[in-house]
N, C-alpha and C positions, 0 to 999 in steps of 0.2 A: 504494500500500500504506500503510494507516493502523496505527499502533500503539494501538490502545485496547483499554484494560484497564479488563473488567469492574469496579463499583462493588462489585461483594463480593469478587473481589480484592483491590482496592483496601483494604478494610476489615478482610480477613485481613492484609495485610504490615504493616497501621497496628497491630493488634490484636497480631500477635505483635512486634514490636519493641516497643511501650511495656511488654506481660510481662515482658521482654529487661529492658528497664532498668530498672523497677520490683524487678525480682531482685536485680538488682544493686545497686540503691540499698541495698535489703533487708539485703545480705548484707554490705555496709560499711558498713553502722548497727549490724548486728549484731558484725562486729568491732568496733569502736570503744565500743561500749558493757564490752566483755570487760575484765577488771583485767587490768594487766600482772603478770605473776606469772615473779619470778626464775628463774637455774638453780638456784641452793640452793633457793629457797622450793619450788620443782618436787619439787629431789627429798627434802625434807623432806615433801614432801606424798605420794609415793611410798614413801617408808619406813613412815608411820603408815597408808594405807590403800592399800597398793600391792597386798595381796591381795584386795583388797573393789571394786577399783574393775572388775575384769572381771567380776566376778560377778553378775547381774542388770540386766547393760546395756540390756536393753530399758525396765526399770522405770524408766528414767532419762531416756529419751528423751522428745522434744518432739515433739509431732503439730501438723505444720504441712498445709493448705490452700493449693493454689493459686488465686489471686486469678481471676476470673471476670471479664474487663470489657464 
């Protein structure tokens, strides 16, 4: 009994794990890019636009693509 595994196999678990980390890379570059922002600065920022900041959330949102490799 032989273990072989198909070359597009193969090419799917390569394909989805570098996704995997690429995301990941992604998404702690993207924290790290973010300002640290205090608990007072927080809630100073909460007092002056704390009724505006739920209203038209979509408008604010960022359209991201998933990477194709």
């Amino acid at each position: 009994m032989t273990n072989s595994i198909s070359e597009e196999k193969i090419r799917n678990i390569v394909k989805s794990e570098i996704e995997n980390a690429l995301e990941e890379f992604l998404i702690r570059m993207k924290l790290e890019m973010l300002p640290y922002v205090s608990r007072e600065e927080q809630k100073e920022i909460e007092s002056l636009y704390g009724e505006n900041l739920d209203k038209n959330d979509e408008d604010n949102i960022a359209v991201s693509r998933k990477l194709r490799l």
